[in-house]
N, C-alpha and C positions, 0 to 999 in steps of 0.2 A: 547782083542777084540777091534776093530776100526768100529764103524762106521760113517758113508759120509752123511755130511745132503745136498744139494744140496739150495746154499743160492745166493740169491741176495740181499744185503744190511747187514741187520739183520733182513731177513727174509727169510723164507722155500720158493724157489724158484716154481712154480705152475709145472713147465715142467725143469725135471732133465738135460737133453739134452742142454735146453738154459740159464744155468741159469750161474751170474756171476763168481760164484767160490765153490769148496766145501770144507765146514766147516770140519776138520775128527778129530773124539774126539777118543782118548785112554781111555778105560773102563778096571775098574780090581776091584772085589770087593765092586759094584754097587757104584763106586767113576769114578767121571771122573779127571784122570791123566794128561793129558793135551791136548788143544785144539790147531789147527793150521788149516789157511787158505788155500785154492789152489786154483789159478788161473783155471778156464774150459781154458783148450787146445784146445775148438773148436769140434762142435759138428757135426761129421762124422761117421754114421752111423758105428756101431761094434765095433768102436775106445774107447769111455770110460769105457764102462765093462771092458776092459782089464787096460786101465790104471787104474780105482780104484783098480783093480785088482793086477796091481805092486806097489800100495801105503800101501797093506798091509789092506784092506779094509775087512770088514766081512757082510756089512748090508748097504747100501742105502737106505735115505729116503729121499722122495718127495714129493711135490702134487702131482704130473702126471708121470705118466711113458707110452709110448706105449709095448706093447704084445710084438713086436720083441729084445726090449731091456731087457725085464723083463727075457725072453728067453736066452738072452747072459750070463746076470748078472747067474741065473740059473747052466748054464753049469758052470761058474768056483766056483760053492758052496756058492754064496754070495744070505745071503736074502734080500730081497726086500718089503720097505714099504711104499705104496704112501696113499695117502688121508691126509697128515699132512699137518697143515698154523700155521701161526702165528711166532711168532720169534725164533730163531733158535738156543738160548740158553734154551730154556721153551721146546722145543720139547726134546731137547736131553736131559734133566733132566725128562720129561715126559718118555725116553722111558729104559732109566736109573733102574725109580723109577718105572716102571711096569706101568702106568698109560695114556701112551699116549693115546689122543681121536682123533681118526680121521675122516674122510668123507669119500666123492666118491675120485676115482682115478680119477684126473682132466683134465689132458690127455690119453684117453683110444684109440690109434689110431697105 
């Protein structure tokens, strides 16, 4: 399993769309196998669900997602989880280990 934590810095980026790059960690046997950064390709509407989508992605998480994208992500079978903050190796070990705590969806638009 892969999934795409949506980071700016070393942190969970608030808005999946703008954020500087996503993190995509390899899971297998609640171990993560190895982590690697991506450049965001730039944020045009319908374009990233599909590229996580050829990265081999299973699950996006973010602060914020808008309805139309959560929709996209949706059709190619990938789940989707916004209300996460903080940094972006603690999230993916939170969601890992069963435990992530999240909020509101921080962009709902």
């Amino acid at each position: 399993m892969k999934i795409a934590v949506a980071t700016n810095g070393k942190e969970v980026s608030l808005h999946f769309g703008h954020c500087e790059s996503f993190t995509i960690a390899e899971i297998e046997g609640g171990k993560v196998l190895n982590k690697k950064e991506v450049p965001n390709p730039g944020h045009q509407p319908g374009f990233l669900p599909k590229f996580l989508a050829q990265q081999g992605v299973n699950c996006i998480i973010a602060g914020g997602m808008g309805q139309s994208a959560k929709m996209l992500f949706a059709q190619d079978g990938i789940e989707v989880i916004t209300g996460a903050c903080g940094l972006v190796d603690d999230v993916i070990n939170g969601y890992v280990e069963g435990s992530l705590v999240l909020g509101e969806n921080i962009c709902d638009h």
